[in-house]
C-alpha positions as CSV (number, residue, x, y, z in Angstrom):
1,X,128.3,-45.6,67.5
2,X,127.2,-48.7,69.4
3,X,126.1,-52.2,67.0
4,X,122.6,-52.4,68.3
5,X,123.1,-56.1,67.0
6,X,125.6,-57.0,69.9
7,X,124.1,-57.6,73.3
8,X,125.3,-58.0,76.6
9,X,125.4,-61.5,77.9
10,X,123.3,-60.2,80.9
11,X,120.7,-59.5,78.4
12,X,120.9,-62.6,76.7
13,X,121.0,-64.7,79.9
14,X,117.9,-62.9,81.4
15,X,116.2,-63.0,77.9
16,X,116.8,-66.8,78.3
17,X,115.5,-67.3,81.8
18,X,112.5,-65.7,80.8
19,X,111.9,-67.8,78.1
20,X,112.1,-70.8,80.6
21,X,109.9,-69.2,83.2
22,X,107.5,-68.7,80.6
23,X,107.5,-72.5,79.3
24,X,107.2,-73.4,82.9
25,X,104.1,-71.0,83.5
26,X,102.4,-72.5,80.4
27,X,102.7,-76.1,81.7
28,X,100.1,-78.0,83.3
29,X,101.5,-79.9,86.8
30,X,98.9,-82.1,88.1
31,X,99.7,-82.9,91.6
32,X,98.1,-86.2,92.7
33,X,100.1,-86.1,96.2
34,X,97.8,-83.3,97.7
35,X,94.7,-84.0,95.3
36,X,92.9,-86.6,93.7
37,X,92.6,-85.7,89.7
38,X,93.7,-82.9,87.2
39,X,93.4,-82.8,83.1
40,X,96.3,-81.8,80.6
41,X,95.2,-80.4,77.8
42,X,96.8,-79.4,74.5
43,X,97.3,-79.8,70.5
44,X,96.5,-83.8,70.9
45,X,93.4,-83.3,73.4
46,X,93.4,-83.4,77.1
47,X,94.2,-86.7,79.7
48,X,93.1,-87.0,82.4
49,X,95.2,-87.9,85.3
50,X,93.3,-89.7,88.9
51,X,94.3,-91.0,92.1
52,X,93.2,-94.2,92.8
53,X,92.9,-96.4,95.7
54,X,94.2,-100.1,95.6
55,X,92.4,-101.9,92.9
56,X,91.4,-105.7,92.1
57,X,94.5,-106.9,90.1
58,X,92.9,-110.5,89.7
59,X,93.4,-112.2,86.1
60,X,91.9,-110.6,82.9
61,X,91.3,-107.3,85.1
62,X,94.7,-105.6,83.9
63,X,96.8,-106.8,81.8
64,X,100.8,-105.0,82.7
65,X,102.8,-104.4,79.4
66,X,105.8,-101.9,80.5
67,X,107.9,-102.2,83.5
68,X,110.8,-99.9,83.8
69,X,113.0,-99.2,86.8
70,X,116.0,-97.0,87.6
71,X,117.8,-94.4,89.8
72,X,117.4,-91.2,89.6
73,X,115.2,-91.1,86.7
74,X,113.9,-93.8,84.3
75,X,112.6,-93.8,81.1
76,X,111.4,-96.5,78.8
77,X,108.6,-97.8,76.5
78,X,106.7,-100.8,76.0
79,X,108.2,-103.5,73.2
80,X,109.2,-107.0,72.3
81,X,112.2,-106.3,71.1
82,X,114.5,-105.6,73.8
83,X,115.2,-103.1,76.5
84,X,116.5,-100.0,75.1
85,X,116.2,-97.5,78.2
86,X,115.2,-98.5,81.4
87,X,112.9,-100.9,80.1
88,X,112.6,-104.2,82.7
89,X,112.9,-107.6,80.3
90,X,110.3,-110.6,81.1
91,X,107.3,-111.0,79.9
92,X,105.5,-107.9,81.2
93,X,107.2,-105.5,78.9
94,X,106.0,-106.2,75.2
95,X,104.4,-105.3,72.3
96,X,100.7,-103.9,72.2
97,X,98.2,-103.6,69.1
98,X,95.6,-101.2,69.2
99,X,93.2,-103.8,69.5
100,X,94.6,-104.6,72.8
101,X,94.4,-100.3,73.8
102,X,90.8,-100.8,72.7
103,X,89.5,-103.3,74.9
104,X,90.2,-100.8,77.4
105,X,87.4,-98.3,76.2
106,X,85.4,-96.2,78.7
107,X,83.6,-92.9,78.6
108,X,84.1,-90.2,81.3
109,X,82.3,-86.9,81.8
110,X,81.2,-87.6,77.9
111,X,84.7,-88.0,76.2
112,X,86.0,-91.4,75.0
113,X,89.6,-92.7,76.7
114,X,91.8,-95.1,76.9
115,X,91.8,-96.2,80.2
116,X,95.7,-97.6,81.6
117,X,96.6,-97.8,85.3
118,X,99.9,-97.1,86.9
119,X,101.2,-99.0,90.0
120,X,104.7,-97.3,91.6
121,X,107.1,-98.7,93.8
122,X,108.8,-95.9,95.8
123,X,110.4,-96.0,99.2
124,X,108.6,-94.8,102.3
125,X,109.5,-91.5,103.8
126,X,110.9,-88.3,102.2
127,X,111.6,-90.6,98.5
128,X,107.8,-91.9,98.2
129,X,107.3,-89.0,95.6
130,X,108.1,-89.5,92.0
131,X,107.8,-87.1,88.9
132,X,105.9,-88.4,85.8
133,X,107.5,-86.1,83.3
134,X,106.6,-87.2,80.1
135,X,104.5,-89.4,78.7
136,X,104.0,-90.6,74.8
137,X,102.3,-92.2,72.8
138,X,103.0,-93.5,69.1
139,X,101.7,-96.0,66.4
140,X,103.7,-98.1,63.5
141,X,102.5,-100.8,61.2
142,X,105.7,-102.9,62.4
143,X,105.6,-104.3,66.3
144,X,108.8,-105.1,68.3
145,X,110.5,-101.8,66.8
146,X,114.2,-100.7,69.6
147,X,115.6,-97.2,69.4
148,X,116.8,-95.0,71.3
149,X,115.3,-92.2,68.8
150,X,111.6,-91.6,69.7
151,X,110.8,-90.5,65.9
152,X,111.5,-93.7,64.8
153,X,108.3,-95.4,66.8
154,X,106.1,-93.9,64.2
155,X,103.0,-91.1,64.3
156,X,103.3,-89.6,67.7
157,X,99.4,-89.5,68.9
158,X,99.9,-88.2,72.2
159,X,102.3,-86.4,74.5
160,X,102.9,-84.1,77.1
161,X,103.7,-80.6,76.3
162,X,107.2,-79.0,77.8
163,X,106.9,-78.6,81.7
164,X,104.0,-81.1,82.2
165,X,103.8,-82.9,85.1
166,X,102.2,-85.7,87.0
167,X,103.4,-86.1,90.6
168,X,102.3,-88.4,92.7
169,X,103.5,-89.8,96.3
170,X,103.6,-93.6,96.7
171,X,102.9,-93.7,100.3
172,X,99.0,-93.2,99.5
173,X,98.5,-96.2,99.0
174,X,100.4,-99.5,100.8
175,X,102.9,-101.0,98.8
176,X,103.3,-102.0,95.2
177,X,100.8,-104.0,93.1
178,X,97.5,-102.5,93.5
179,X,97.6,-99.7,91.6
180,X,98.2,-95.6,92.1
181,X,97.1,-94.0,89.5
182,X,94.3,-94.4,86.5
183,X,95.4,-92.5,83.0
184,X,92.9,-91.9,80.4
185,X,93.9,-91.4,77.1
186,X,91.6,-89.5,74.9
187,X,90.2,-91.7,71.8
188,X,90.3,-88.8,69.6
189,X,94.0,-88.7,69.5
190,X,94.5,-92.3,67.5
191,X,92.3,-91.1,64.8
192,X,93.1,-93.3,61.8
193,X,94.8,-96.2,63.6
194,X,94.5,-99.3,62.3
195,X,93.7,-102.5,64.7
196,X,96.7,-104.1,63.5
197,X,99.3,-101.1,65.0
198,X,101.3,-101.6,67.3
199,X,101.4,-98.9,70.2
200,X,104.3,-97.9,71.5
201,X,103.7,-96.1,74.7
202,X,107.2,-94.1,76.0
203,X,107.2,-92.4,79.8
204,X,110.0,-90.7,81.8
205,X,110.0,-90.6,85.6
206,X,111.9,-88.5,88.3
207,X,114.0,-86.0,85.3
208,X,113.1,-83.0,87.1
209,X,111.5,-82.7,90.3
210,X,110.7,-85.8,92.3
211,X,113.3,-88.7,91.6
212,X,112.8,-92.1,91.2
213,X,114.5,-94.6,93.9
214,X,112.6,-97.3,94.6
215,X,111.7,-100.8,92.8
216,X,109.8,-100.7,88.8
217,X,107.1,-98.5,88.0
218,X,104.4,-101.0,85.8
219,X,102.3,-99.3,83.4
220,X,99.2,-101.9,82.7
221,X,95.5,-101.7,80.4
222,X,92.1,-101.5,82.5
223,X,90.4,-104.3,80.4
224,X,86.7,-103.8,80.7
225,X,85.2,-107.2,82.1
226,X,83.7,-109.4,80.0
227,X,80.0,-109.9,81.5
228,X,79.6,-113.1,83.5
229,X,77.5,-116.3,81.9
230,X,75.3,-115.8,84.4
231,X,73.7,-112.5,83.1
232,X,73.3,-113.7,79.6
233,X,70.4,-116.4,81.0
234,X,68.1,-114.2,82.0
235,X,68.1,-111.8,78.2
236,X,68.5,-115.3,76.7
237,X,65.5,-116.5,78.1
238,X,63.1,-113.5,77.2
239,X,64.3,-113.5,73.6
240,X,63.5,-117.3,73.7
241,X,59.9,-116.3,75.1
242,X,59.5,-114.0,72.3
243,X,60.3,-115.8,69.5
244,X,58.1,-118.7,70.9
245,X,54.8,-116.4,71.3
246,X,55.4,-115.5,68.0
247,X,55.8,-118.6,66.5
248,X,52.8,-120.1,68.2
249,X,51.0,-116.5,67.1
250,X,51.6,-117.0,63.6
251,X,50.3,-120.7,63.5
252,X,47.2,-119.8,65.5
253,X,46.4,-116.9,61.9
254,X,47.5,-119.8,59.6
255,X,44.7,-121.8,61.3
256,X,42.4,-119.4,60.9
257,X,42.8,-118.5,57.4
258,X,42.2,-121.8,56.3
């Protein structure tokens, strides 16, 4: 009589394929080389990923806090500590609080997000498309934390699910510095952060489609402008001309009563 416990390896390897075709089905690829936007969604909320033409990089516009750069793939995230993947030293890979994330605050189609922008750096050609394959997102009381072990970063707010994918094709847009791509992080997902926290923010390019071959992929925040002196005068002024009617309004009843 045949152990119905022992199976052919056929039947194991094709049980195991499946499996994978299944995760792969499940995922969520957003493809920003033939379109412009596309939303992953799952247990931590749902980013939203958009092509974007170049954008103003002038001073206090975006502020770049991860560079990382290698070939085939690269992986990194953002700290003061050191370089622990493919992290790029200097000063534009360091430490970020949450108070930094939310300076970059807007609202889209009602929801709350973090808004970041990526800038790539791929060759012209058949190698201008790279593979965003993963992207995290974690918080910790203590800043300038270097592991290699991702668990170690703290509460893991946000990250993509297994087979998620961004792709995107650097040759829509001319050159590097001006930007690709605009993430937004939902708000939701960092419930309970303190503005002290440091975030960590972890991403892995070109593991399993589109390889990574150029120069550094930066990772930087969309600070929302502060408004210009200039349109203070005019709000300043009417709450001047208030107060002032008022004032003189309230002498003119004293004057009256007496």
């Amino acid at each position: 009589m045949k152990n119905s416990r022992v199976y052919p390896i056929t039947t194991l390897l094709i049980a195991a394929s499946s499996l994978l075709i299944a995760n792969r089905t499940n995922a969520t690829v957003v493809d920003l080389i033939n379109g412009d936007s596309g939303t992953i969604s799952n247990q931590y909320g749902s980013a939203v990923f958009e092509f974007t033409q170049p954008q103003s990089t002038g001073t206090g516009l975006i502020q770049p806090f991860l560079r990382v750069q290698n070939d085939p793939s690269e992986q990194g995230y953002n700290t003061s500590g050191g370089t622990p993947f493919n992290d790029m030293a200097g000063p534009w890979t360091h430490d970020l609080t949450f108070a930094d994330l939310v300076t970059t605050e807007v609202t889209l189609n009602g929801q709350l997000y973090f808004k970041l922008m990526l800038d790539i750096d791929e060759p012209g050609g058949a190698k201008s498309l790279i593979s965003l394959d993963q992207l995290q997102f974690y918080t910790s009381a203590t800043g300038s934390l270097t592991t290699t072990d991702l668990s170690q970063l703290g509460t893991l707010r946000y990250s993509f699910s297994a087979g998620d994918q961004v792709l995107m094709d650097a040759a829509r847009n001319n050159g590097s510095g001006s930007g690709d791509m605009f993430a937004y992080i939902p708000v939701s997902a960092f419930s309970g952060t303190a503005m002290s926290d440091f975030v960590y923010m972890y991403c892995l390019f070109g593991h399993s489609d589109q390889e990574s071959n150029g120069g550094f992929e930066e990772w930087t925040l969309v600070v929302n402008p502060i408004p210009e002196a200039s349109t203070f005068f005019p709000l300043i002024g009417l709450l001047a001309a208030v107060f002032s009617t008022r004032f003189v309004r309230r002498r003119q009843l004293a004057q009256v009563s007496k």
